[in-house]
C-alpha positions, -999 to +999 in steps of 0.1 A: +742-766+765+725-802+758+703-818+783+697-851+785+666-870+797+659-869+838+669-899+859+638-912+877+633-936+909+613-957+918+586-933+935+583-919+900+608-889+914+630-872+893+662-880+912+688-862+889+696-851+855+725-854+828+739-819+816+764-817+786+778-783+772+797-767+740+811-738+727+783-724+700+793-686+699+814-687+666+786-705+652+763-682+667+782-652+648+787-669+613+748-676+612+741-638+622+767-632+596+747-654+569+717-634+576+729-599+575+749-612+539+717-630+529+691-597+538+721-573+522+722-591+490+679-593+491+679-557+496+709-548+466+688-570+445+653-552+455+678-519+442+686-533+413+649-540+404+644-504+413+665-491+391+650-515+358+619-502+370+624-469+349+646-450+330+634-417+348+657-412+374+642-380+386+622-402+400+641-430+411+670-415+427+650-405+458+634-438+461+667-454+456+686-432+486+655-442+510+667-481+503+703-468+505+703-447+538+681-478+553+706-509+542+737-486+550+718-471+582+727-437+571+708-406+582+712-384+553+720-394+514+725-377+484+734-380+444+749-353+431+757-348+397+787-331+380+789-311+350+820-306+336+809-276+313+803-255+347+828-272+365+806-279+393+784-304+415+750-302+418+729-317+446+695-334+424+680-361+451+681-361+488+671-390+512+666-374+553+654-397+580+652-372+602+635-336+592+659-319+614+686-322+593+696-297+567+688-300+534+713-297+507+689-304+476+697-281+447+732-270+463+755-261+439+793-266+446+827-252+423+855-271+418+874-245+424+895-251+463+878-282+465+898-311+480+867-336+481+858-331+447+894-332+432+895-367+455+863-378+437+873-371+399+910-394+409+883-417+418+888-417+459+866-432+483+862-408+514+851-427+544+854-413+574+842-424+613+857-419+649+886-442+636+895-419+608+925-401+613+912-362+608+948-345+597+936-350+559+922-318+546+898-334+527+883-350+560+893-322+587+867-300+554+836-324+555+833-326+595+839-291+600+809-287+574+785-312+594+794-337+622+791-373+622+806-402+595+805-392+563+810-417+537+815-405+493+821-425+466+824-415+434+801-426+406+820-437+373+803-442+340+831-451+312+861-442+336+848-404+336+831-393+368+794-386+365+787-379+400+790-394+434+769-411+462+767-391+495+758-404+526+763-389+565+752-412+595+755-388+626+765-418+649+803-410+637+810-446+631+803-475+600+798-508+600+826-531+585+811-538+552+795-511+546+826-497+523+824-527+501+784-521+500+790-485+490+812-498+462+785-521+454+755-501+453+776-468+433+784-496+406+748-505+404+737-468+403+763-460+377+749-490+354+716-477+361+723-441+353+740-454+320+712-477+307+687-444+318+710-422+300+719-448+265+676-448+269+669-417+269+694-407+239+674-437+218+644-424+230+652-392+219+667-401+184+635-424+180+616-392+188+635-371+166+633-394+138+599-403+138+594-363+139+615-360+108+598-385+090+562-370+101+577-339+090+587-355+055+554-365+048+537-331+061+561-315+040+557-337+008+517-331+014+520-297+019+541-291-013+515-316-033+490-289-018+512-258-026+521-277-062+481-279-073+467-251-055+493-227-057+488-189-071+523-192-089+525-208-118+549-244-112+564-264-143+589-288-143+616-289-175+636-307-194+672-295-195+666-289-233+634-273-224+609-299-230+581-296-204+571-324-185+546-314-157+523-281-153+501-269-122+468-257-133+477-222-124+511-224-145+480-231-177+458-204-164+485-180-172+496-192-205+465-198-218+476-236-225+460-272-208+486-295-196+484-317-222+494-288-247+518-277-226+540-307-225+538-308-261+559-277-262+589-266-249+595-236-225+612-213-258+576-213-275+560-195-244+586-170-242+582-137-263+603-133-294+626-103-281+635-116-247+641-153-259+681-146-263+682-135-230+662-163-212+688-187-236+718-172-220+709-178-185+699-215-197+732-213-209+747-205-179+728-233-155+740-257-183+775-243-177+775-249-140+780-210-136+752-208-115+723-230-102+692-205-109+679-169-119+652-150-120+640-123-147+612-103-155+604-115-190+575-117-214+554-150-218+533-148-255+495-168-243+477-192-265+455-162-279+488-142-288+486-118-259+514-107-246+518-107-206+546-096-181+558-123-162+584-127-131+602-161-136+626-183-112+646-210-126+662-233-101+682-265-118+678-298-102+704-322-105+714-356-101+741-371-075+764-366-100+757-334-099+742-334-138+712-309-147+680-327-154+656-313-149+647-273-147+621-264-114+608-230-134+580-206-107+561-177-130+538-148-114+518-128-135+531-093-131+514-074-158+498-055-134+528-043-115+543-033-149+521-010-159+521+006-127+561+010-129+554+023-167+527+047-149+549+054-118+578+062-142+560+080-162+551+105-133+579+101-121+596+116-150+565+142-151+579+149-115+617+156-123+601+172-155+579+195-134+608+202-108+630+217-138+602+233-158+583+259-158+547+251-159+535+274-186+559+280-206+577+246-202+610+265-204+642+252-179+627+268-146+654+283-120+664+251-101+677+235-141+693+274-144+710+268-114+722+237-122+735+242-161+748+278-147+773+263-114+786+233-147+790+264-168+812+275-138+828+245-131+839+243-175+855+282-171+878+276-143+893+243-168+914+250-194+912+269-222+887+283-197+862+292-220+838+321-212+801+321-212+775+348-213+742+352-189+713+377-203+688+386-177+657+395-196+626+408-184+597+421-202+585+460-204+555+473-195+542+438-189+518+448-161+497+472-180+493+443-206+481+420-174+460+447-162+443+456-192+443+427-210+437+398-180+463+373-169+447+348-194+465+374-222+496+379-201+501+341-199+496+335-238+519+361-246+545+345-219+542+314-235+549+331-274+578+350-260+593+318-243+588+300-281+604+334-297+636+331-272+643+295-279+645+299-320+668+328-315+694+308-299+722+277-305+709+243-297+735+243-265+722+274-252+698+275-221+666+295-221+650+295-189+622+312-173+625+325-134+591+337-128+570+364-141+583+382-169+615+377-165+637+352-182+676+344-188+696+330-214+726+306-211+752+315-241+780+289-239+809+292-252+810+327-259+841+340-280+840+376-275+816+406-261+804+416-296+793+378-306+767+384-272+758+419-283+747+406-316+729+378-299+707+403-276+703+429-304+688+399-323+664+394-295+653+427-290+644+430-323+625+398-324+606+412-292+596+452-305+572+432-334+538+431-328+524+396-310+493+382-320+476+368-286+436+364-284+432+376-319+448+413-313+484+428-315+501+427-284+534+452-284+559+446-259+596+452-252+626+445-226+651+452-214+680+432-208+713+428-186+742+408-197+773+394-172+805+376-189+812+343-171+847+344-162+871+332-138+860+363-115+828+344-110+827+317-081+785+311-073+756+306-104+741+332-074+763+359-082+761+357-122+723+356-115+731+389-090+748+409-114+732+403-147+698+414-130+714+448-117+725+456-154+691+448-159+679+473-142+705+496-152+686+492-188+655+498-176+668+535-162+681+539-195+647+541-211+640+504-213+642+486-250+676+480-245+708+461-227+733+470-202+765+453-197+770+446-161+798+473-141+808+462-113+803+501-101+765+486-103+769+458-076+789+489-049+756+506-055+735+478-045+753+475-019+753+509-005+714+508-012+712+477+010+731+490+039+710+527+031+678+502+038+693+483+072+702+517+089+670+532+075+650+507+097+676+514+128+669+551+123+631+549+121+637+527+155+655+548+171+641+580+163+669+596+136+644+613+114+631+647+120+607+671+098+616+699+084+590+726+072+589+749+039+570+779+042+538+783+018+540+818+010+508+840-001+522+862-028+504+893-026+515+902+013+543+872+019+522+857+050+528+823+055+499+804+045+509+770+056+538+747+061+549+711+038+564+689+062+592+667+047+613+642+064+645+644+067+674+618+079+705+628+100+720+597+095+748+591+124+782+585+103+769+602+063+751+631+083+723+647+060+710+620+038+689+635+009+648+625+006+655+616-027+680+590-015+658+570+012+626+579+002+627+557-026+639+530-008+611+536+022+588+533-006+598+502-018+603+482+013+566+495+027+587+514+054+574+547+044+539+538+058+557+538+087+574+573+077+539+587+066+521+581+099+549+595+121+550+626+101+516+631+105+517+627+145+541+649+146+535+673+125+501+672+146+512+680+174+545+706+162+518+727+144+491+732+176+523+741+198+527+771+171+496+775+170+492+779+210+524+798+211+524+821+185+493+845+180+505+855+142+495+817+130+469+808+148+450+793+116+485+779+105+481+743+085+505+716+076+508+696+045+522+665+048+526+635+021+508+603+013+520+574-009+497+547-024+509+525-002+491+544+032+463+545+006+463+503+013+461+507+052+430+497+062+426+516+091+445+552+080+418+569+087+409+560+124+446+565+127+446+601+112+417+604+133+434+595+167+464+617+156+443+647+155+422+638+187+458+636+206+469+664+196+446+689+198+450+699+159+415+707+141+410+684+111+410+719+087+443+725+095+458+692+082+462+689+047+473+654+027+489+661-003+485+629-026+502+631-061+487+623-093+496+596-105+480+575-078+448+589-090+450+568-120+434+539-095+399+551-098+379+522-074+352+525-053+380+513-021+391+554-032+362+574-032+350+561-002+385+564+014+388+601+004+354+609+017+359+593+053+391+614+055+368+645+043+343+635+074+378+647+099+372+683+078+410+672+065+421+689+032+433+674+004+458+685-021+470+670-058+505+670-057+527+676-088+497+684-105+500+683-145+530+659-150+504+624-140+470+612-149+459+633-184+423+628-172+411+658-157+376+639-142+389+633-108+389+668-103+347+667-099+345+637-083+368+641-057+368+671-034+401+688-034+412+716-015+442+725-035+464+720-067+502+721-066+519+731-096+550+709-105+579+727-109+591+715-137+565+743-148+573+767-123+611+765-131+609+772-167+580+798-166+601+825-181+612+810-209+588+789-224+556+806-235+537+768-238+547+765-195+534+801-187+500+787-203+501+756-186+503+770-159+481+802-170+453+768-173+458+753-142+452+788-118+424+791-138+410+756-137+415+761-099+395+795-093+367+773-114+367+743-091+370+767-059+407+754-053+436+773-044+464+768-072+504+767-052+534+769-071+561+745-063+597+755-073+597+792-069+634+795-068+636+835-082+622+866-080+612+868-118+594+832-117+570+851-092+563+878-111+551+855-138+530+836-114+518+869-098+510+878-136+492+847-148+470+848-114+492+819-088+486+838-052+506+809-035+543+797-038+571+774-017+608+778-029+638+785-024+635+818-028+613+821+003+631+795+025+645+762+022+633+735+048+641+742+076+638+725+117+614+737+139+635+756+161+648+771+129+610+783+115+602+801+145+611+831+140+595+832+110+563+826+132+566+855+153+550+878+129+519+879+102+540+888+071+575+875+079+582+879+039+566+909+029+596+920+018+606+896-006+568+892-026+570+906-059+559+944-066+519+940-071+512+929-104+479+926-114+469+894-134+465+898-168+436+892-188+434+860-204 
């Protein structure tokens, strides 16, 4: 409305006015219209300058939604980005004007069921307000999720989605132009996001390229470095050779300056035998067969030394691909060389050493082993020709060690080791096992005689006369022989039987040979299984002693008892002493044997002494090998034996035999007295056939000498036995020791002993040995064999 000025009267009154109207409201609207455009456009342009501001839109993109959610009066915005690798949307800046609403930074949503997102990559708009129709699924999803308008649009860099623009206003209604402004402002973010994004990537190639060029001239400084200060020696070649450029260490190796060294060509430094070699791999380079090598190779200096080196050759060539110029990298290895020559060399001492024997240097048994399972291998292959094996080992060799010191024994192993390998063929094998023992390889053997001859040869070149530390050293041996055949299947079982025919020459009197029998290997066997149940029956308590009557010839009372062992084996019965005795002995079980005889004999002989009046001074002999000799505590258990049972020490008596006499220490004398201390006798069993010096007779104190039988059993018919014999009773009464016959199998052997003075004998004639429970009967009276004693004789007169 327009007023005009007032009407006035006279008086000066205001007396009326003039009032004109018009219709302003569409001009009303179209200015509020020009200043809503006019502040929309300002505040787009303020975006604009927001987003030149920087190419870091972490940073931006939350500033950006605050001027967003403010121009568009939304209450919550977001930019989410899509990656099409995953397959999903990510939520990376958030704008809320009003804490209480969630936040959805850093949500991460699948394409998979996704109607919005399949709406957003066709490049939809989704707008939705109270006049948006909710039966789209797309729109019935996002206000299910959270109330109010919701308005998406797609961000497009390319024509490929990048993203989109989110933004919720919980008043469920938008302003007219606030669709077209969304359009706007996602176009403005999308150029944004592109320039950031074209920025970055030349910011980033910038960065990469400057770092490749820093890295060029680190590199090309550090090889200048590594060039001149390098411990490997660096020259740079011609292709015919000619060298162009050396690093100083490249003339500290050759001996050469620089100068001098480009005078020359690369052939000159290289060693006259390994030139041809070095040539041919030039050869190759220049062929394009390959691009580099490296060798081990011999460099000749300026003062004519001669020095290992390990060289690299790499060929540098041109774009065309043409060689120029040869890159060539040397180390002095001169060092390492002649450690590998040393290491070798031990090396090949090693392998020596592993198939020789260290004194003799002979094949040792792992090379045996080896040549034996080829020899093997060559019989069962046509025209499956046969070999030989000759186990040899040395007679008598101990006493020669013994007497003579190992120092001899080793120096006469070493001669015969020489003597074996003349007497044989080049392609035989002489090796040594150990000890004195040795075998010989024959191949290709034609017949048995052809190997006869060779060990007859052998054994003769072994009975002459040795001279070792300036005297004559006679030996022998023995030796078994096996035929490789087709029976054979193991180098263990040649090995096996040509050591049993060994031994079978050895019981033939030794200085000699012995085919193997296969009758050999059953006995073996049979003696191995004899020496398993021999330790089952000593376990379990199968042996049992058996006692032979001592008999005093002039009234046939029984002057004592010899305790022998005997084995009732469960499935062969009676087993013989003379069968598992030896075997005991040789295994160390009959120490075992010995002390259990003793305990019981112990305490057997005080029962019959308790029991039966008639023996009341009755005594037991019982048997002692060398080996109970080596116990170190025999006599505390002797001692302990006699203490539990009762027995007086005087009525024990330990017969040890001869030979074992021969061993004349101080360990002996000493041992022999401590068992005297106990008041235990002592007897010298088969005296006469052992030891020919009769000394030990005074210096140890015996109780008794048996008489072998060997001189009992032929008294009547050779006059030399009677006098041996004769000798011995009399050599007894001398020494105040009782002299017992052993043998005394007849009535006329005891008149001779009764007539050359013997008042005590054990036979047959008397009684075999019998059990316990068999002898005492015999106990029950003073003179059980009166009747069988010879008719009194009286001695004859010597």
């Amino acid at each position: 409305m327009l007023l005009t000025p007032p009407f006035i009267n006279d008086s000066g009154e205001i007396c009326g006015v003039v009032a004109t109207s018009r219709e302003v409201t569409d001009l009303q609207l179209a200015q509020e219209t020009l200043h809503r455009q006019a502040h929309q456009e300002r505040a787009i342009n303020d975006l604009i300058k927001l987003m030149r501001q920087s190419f870091e839109m972490d940073a931006i993109f939350p500033l950006a939604l605050k001027d967003i959610c403010k121009l568009l009066e939304a209450d919550h915005g977001v930019i989410a980005r899509y990656e099409a690798t995953e397959q999903c949307w990510y939520h990376i800046a958030e704008q809320r004007t009003n804490d209480t609403l969630s936040s959805c930074l850093g949500l991460r949503l699948p394409d998979v069921d996704n109607p919005v997102a399949a709406a957003l990559k066709q490049g939809q708009i989704i707008c939705i307000d109270n006049k948006t129709t909710l039966i789209d699924p797309t729109y019935r999803q996002l206000v299910q999720l959270l109330p109010g308008a919701w308005l998406i649009v797609p961000l497009q860099i390319n024509g490929q989605i990048w993203g989109s623009l989110i933004l919720r206003r919980l008043t469920p209604i938008w302003a007219p132009e606030v669709l077209g402004l969304s359009l706007r402002i996602a176009d403005q973010l999308a150029i944004g996001i592109h320039q950031a994004e074209l920025f970055q990537a030349a910011h980033a190639e910038l960065k990469k390229r400057q770092a490749t060029e820093q890295a060029l001239r680190d590199q090309e400084s550090f090889f200048k470095s590594l060039y001149e200060q390098a411990t490997l020696g660096i020259a740079f070649c011609q292709s015919d050779g000619q060298i162009l450029q050396a690093n100083a260490r490249y003339c500290a190796i050759t001996g050469y300056s620089e100068p001098e060294l480009k005078s020359m060509s690369l052939n000159q430094l290289i060693y006259l035998d390994d030139r041809s070699l070095h040539q041919d791999l030039l050869l190759r380079i220049s062929r394009y067969e390959q691009s580099a090598f490296s060798v081990d190779e011999r460099y000749l200096r300026r003062d004519q030394t001669i020095l290992w080196v390990h060289s690299t050759a790499s060929a540098i060539r041109d774009e065309r691909g043409k060689f120029e110029v040869l890159a060539v990298i040397i180390q002095d290895i001169s060092v390492r060389k002649q450690l590998e020559a040393e290491r070798q060399q031990a090396e090949a001492q090693l392998r020596h050493n592993a198939l020789h024997d260290a004194l003799t240097q002979l094949p040792n048994r792992n090379l045996l082993m080896t040549q034996l399972k080829r020899a093997l291998e060559r019989v069962q292959r046509p025209p499956h020709q046969e070999f030989a094996v000759l186990f040899l080992d040395l007679d008598r060799f101990k006493l020669v060690n013994d007497s003579l010191g190992h120092l001899v024994g080793d120096q006469l192993l070493t001669i015969v080791a020489q003597t074996l390998s003349q007497m044989v063929r080049p392609g035989d094998l002489v090796a040594r096992l150990g000890g004195d023992e040795f075998v010989i390889l024959l191949e290709a053997v034609n017949d048995t005689s052809e190997v006869l001859s060779v060990a007859n040869r052998l054994l003769n070149a072994l009975r002459r006369p040795f001279l070792v530390a300036q005297r004559e050293v006679l030996t022998t041996a023995s030796i078994g022989i096996v035929i490789g055949s087709l029976a054979y299947r193991s180098a263990t079982e040649l090995l096996r039987d040509a050591d049993l025919a060994m031994y079978r020459a050895k019981a033939n009197g030794k200085n000699g040979y012995a085919m193997f029998d296969p009758v050999l290997h059953a006995q073996v066997t049979d003696r191995l299984q004899l020496e398993q149940d021999l330790r089952r029956a000593i376990a379990e308590q199968q042996l049992e002693l058996y006692y032979q009557p001592i008999v005093n010839l002039s009234n046939g009372a029984i002057f004592g008892l010899e305790a022998l062992s005997r084995w009732h084996h469960p499935h062969r019965g009676l087993i013989a002493p003379s069968d598992f005795i030896p075997i005991a002995e040789e295994t160390g079980l009959i120490v075992e044997i010995d002390q259990w005889a003793i305990q019981t004999a112990c305490h057997q002989v005080k029962q019959w002494q308790r029991r039966y009046p008639a023996v009341r001074n009755l005594k037991v002999s019982v048997n002692l090998s060398a080996q109970d000799l080596q116990v170190p505590n025999i006599v505390t258990n002797i001692s302990q034996e006699l203490a539990a049972s009762g027995l007086a020490g005087q009525y024990l008596v330990l017969e040890i035999t001869e030979s074992l006499l021969i061993e004349d220490t101080p360990q002996l004398s000493q041992l022999i007295a401590q068992i005297k201390e106990l008041s235990v006798q002592l007897a010298v069993d088969d005296f006469g056939t052992g030891y020919s010096s009769l000394s030990y007779l005074h210096r140890f104190p015996f109780n008794a000498l048996k008489i072998d039988q060997a001189f009992t059993s032929n008294l009547q018919l050779a006059d030399v036995n009677r006098e041996i014999v004769e000798t011995i009773v009399a050599l007894g009464d001398r020494l105040g020791m009782v002299a017992i016959a052993e043998g005394g199998e007849t009535l006329e052997q005891l008149e001779h002993l009764r007539q050359v003075g013997c008042e005590y004998s054990q036979g047959f004639y008397f009684s075999e040995p019998l059990p316990g429970w068999k002898l005492e009967p015999l106990l029950e009276t003073a003179y059980p064999f009166t009747h069988k004693v010879p008719i009194s004789i009286p001695p004859q007169a010597s």
